[in-house]
C-alpha positions as CSV (number, residue, x, y, z in Angstrom):
1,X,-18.4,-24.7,-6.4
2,X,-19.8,-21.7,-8.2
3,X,-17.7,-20.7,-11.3
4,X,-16.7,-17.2,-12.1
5,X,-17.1,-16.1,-15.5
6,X,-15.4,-14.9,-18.4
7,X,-16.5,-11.4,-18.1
8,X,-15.2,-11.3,-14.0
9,X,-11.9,-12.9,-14.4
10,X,-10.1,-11.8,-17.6
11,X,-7.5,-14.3,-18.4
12,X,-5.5,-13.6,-21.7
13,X,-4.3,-16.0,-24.4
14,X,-1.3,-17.6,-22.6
15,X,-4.1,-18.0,-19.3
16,X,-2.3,-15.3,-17.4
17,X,-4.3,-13.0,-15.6
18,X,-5.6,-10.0,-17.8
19,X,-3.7,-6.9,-16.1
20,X,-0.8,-7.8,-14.0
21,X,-0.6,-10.3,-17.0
22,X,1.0,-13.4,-14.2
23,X,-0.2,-17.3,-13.9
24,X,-0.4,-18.3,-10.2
25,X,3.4,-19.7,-10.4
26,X,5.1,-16.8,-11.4
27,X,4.4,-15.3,-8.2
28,X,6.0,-15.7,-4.5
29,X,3.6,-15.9,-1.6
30,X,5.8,-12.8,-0.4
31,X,5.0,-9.6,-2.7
32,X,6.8,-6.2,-2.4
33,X,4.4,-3.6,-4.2
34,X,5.8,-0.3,-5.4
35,X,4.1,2.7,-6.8
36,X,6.7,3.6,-9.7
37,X,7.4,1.1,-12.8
38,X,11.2,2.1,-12.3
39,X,11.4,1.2,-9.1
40,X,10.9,-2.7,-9.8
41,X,14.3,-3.5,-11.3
42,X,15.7,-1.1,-8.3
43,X,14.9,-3.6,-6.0
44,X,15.2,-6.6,-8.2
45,X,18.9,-5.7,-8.8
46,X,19.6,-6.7,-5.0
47,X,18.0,-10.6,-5.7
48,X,20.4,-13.3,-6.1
49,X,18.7,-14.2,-8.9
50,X,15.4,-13.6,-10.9
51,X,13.5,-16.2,-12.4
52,X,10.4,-14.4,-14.1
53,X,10.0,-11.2,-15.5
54,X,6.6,-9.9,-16.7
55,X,4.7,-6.3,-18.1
56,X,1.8,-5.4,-19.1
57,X,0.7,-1.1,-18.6
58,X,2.3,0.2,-15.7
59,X,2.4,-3.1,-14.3
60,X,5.7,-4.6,-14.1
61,X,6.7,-7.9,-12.0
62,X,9.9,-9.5,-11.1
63,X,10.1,-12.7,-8.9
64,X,13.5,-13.9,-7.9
65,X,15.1,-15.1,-4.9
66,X,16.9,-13.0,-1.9
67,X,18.8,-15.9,-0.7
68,X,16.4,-19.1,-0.2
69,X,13.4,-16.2,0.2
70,X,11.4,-16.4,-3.2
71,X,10.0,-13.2,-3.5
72,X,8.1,-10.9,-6.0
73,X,7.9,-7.3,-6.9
74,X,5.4,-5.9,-8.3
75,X,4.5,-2.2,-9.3
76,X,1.1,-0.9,-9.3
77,X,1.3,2.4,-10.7
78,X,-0.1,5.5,-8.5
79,X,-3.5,6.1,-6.7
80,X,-5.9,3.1,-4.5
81,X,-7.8,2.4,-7.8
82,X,-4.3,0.7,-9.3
83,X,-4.5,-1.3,-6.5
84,X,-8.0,-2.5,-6.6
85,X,-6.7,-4.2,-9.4
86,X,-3.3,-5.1,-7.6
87,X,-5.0,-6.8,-4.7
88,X,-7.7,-8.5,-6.2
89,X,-5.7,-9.9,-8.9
90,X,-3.2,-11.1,-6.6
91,X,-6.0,-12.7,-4.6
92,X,-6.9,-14.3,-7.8
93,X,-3.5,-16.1,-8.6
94,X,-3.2,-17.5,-4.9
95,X,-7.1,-18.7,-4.4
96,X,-8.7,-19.4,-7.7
97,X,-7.9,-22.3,-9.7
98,X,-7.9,-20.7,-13.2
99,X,-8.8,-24.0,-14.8
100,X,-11.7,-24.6,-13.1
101,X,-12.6,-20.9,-12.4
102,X,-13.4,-21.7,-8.7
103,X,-11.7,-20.8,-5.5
104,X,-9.7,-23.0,-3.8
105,X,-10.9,-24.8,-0.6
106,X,-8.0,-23.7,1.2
107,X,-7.0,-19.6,1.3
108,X,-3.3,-18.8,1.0
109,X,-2.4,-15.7,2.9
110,X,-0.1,-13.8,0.9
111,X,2.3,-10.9,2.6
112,X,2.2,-8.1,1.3
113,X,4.3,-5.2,1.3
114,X,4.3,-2.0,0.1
115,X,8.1,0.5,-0.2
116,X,6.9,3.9,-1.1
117,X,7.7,7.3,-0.7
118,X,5.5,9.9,1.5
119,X,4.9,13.3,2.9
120,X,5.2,13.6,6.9
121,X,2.5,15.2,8.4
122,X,4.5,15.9,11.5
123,X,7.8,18.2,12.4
124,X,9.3,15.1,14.3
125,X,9.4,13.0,11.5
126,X,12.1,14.8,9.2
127,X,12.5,13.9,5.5
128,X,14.8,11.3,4.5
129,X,13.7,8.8,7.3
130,X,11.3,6.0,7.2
131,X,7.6,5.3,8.5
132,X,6.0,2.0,9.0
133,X,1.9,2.2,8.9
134,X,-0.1,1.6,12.2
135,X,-2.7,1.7,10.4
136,X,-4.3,2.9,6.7
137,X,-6.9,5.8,6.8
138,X,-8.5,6.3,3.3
139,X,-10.5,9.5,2.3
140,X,-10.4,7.9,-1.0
141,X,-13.7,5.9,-1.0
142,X,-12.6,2.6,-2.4
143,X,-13.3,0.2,0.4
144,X,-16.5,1.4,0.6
145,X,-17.8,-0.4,-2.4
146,X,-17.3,-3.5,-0.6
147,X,-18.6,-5.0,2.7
148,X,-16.0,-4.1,5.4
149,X,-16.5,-3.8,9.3
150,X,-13.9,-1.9,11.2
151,X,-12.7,-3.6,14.5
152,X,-13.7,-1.7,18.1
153,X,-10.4,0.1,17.9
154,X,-10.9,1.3,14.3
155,X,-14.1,2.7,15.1
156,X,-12.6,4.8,17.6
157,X,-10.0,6.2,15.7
158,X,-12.0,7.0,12.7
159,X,-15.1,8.5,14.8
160,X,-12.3,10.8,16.4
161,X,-10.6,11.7,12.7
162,X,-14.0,12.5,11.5
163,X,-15.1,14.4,14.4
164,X,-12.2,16.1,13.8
165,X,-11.9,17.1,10.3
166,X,-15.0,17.3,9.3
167,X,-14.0,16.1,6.4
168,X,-16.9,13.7,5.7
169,X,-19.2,16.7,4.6
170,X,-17.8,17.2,1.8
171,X,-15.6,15.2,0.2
172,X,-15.7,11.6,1.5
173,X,-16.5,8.4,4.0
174,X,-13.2,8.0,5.7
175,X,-12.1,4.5,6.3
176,X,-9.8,3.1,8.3
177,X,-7.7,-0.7,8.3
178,X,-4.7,-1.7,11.2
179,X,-1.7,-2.9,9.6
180,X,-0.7,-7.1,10.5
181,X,1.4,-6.7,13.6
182,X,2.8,-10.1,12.5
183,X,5.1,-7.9,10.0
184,X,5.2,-4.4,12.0
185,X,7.0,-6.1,14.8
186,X,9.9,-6.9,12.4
187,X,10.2,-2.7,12.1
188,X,10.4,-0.9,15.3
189,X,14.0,0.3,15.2
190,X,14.7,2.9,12.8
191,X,11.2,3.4,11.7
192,X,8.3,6.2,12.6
193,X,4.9,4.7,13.9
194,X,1.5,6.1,13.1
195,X,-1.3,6.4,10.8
196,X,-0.9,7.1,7.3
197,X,-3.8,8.5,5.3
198,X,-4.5,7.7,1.5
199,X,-5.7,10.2,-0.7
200,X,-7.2,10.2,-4.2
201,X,-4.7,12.7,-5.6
202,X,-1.5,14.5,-5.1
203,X,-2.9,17.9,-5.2
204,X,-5.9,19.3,-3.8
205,X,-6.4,16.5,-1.9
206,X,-3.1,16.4,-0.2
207,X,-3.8,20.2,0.4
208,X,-1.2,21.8,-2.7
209,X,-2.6,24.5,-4.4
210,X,-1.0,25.7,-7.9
211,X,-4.1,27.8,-9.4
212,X,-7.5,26.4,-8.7
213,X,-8.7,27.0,-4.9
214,X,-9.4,24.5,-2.3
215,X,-12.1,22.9,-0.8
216,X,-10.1,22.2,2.3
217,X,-7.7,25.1,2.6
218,X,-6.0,23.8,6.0
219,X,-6.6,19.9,5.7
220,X,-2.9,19.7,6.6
221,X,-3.3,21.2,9.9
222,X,-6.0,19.3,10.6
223,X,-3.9,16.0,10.0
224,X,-0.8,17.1,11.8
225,X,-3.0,17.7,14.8
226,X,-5.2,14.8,15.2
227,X,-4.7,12.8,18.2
228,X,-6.3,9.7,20.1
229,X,-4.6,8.3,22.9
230,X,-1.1,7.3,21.6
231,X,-2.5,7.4,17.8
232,X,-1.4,10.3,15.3
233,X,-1.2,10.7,11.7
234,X,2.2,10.4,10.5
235,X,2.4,10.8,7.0
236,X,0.4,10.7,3.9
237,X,0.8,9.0,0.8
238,X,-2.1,7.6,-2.5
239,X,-2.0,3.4,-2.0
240,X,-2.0,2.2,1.7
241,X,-5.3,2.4,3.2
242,X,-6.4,0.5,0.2
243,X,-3.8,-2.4,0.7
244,X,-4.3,-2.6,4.2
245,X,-8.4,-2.9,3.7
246,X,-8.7,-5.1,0.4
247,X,-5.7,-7.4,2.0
248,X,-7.3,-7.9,5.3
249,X,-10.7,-8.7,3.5
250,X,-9.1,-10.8,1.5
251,X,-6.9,-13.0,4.3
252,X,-3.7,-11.4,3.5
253,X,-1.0,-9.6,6.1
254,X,-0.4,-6.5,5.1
255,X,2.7,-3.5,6.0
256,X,3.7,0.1,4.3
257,X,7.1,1.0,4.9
258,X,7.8,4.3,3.3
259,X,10.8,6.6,2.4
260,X,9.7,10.3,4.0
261,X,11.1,12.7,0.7
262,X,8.7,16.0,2.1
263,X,7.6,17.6,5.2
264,X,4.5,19.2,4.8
265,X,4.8,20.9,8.0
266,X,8.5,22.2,7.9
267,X,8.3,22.4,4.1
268,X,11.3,21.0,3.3
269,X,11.8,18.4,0.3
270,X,14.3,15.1,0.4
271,X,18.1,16.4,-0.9
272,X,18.9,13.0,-1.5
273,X,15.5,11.4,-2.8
274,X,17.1,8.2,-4.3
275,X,20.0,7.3,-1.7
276,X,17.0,7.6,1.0
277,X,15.1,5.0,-1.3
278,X,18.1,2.7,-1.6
279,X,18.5,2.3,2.1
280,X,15.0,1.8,2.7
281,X,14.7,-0.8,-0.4
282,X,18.1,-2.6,1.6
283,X,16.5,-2.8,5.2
284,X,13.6,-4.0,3.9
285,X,14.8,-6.6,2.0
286,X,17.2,-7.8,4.7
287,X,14.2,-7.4,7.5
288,X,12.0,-10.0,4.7
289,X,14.4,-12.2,3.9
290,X,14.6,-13.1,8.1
291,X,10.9,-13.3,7.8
């Protein structure tokens, strides 16, 4: 068994593991992620009871029960570069043995699941509903530092998105990673289908302008009108495509569930952000627990 070094996997003093700063007990092999710090205890508050709690940066973890369900709840801070660190790490603490620094003969697959908030890219999808991702599109670039191989289907849909946009002359390789129908099958009633797209920011590249000019004036439109077969983009967000990729590299089964608060199309903006967050939070949790 090769050994990973010190300088690869950062363990601190108490042999936790250096940022989400968690031993491989002290998490659940069912993980909510969500973007905002706050947002941990807002779930947490619905467990029956919580057994560890744990922070280090913007990463906060609770891990408690719903029920006989042992599940965590982690928060990754904003952007697919928190959760290159999110995934791997939690890779780490279900497939490494940390005293011996070698994997484990035997992968664990971890679900993993992300509540969020969005924008919808489409008029039909108002605010203050819910979408579950088909599928994660990044223009972010992250999984292309590692060795991935989109499926026939993926192909498809990402030759079309690039073919339409145009987008890859400028500004990024586009990626593209289906969701685990194992977990989107458990939310079909009451949730939006479709492809969510990950950017690298919240402004330009989510098509907002304040004072500096775009690139991609009408990358908006361009989203809201892609089409293949009975695909669309649905909404767009800053951490999906990057959990969906890295977890199905990894082994893991991967869904994003998120709260719509803005239509980029309509232009409208949630009136009731946190009630719409609070239901989502409590169908979830009563979906996972069933799981």
């Amino acid at each position: 068994m090769t050994r990973i070094p010190e300088s690869e996997l950062i363990l601190n003093q108490r042999g936790a593991i250096y940022h989400l700063n968690l031993r491989p007990e002290e998490i659940a092999d069912t993980i909510i992620t969500v973007g905002d710090p706050a947002r941990v205890a807002q779930i947490s508050k619905h467990f029956d009871s919580i057994e560890i709690k744990s922070s280090y940066r913007e990463f906060i973890t609770h891990t408690g029960f719903v029920g006989k369900k042992r599940l965590t709840v982690l928060s990754s801070g904003i952007g697919t570069d928190n959760i290159d660190i999110v995934l791997n790490e939690l890779d780490a603490l279900a497939n490494v043995n940390f005293h011996t620094r070698t994997i484990v003969p035997n992968a664990v697959s971890l679900k993993i699941m992300r509540i969020g908030t969005c924008g919808s890219l489409q008029e039909d999808i108002p605010v203050d509903t819910f979408v579950a991702s088909t599928h994660g599109l990044g223009i972010d670039n992250l999984l292309n530092y590692y060795r991935h191989l989109p499926n026939d289907e993926e192909k498809e849909i990402l030759q079309a998105f690039v073919t339409h946009t145009q987008i890859h002359h400028q500004v990024t390789i586009p990626y593209i990673t289906g969701g685990a129908p194992s977990l989107i099958k458990h939310f079909v009633g009451g949730f939006h289908h479709g492809i969510t797209v990950s950017c690298p920011g919240f402004y330009g590249p989510q098509g907002r302008m304040i004072r500096v000019p775009l690139s991609q004036p009408d990358l908006v439109s361009k989203f809201s009108a892609f089409r293949i077969g009975n695909h669309r983009i649905s909404n767009f967000e800053m951490e999906t495509s990057a959990i969906y990729g890295l977890g199905k590299l990894l082994g893991h089964h991967c869904l994003s569930l998120n709260a719509v608060v803005a239509n980029r199309v309509t232009k409208e903006f949630s009136k009731d952000l946190v009630n719409t967050v609070e239901r989502l939070i409590v169908d979830v949790l009563g979906k996972i627990e069933r799981i």
